[in-house]
N, C-alpha and C positions, 0 to 999 in steps of 0.2 A: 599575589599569584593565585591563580582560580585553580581547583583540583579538582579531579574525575570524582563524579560520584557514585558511578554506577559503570558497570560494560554488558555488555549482554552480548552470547555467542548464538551463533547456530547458523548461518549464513557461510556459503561455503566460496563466495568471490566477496566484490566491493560493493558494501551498502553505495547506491547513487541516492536514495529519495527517501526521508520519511516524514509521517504527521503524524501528531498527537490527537487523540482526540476530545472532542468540545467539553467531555466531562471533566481531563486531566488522567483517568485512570487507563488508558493505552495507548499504546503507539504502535502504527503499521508501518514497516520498512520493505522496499524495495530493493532487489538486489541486481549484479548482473549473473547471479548464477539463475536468474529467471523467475524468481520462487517472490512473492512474500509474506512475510511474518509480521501477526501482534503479538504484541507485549503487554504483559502487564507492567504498570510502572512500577508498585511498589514492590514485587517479587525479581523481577525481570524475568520471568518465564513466558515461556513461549504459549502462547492461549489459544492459537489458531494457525496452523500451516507447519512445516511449508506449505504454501499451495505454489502447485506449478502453474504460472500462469501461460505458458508457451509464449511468452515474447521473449524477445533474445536476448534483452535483458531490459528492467523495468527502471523505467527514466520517469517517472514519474506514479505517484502517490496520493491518494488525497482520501479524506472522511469525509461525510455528506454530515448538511450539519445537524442533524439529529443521529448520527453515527452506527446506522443501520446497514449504509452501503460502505463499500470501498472503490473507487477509480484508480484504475492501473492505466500507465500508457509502457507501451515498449519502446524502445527503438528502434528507428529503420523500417517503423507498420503503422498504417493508416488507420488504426484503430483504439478504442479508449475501451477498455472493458471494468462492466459495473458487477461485483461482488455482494453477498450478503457476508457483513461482517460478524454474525454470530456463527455462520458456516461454511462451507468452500465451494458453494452453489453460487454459478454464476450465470448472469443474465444477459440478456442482446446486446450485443457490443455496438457502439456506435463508429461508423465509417465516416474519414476524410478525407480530403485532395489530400494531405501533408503530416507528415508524423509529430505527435503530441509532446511538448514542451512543457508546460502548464495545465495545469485544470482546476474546476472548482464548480462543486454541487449545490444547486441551489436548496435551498431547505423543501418548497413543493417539489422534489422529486416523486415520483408514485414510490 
């Protein structure tokens, strides 16, 4: 039988999305309370956020892979928005016909 190793709070609806990133040493979660959060892995503290992203609630998650950005998609919005993962500065959102399901940043990102 497999047992929890860890829980980490602070999200105030249902975790939908998270990644770790390519170091091993965070993970960003998405929530539907709108917001999300990194972690540090080995403390489980909270290192960055909430940040309120205004989607209605974030379906999706992702580290760029040198782990400088973060991509958020919401639900029910045409839009993917790019994060600095050392701060809550955020950058030009990219527009679609269709709401974001998946994503995934290529390493030449600027």
């Amino acid at each position: 039988m497999k047992k929890v190793v860890a829980t980490w709070t602070g999200h105030i609806d249902i975790v939908r999305t998270l990644c770790w990133s390519a170091d091993g040493e965070r993970v960003v979660s998405g929530s539907e309370d709108g917001t999300i959060r990194v972690w540090d892995v080995e403390s489980g503290d909270t290192v960055l956020g909430p940040i309120k992203t205004a989607h209605q609630f974030v379906s999706v998650v992702i580290y760029s892979p040198d782990t400088t950005k973060i991509a958020t998609g919401g639900a029910f919005e045409d839009a993917l928005k790019i994060w600095d993962a050392k701060k809550k500065d955020r950058q030009p959102a990219f527009h679609s016909q269709t709401q974001f399901s998946r994503a995934a940043l290529a390493s030449d990102y600027p």
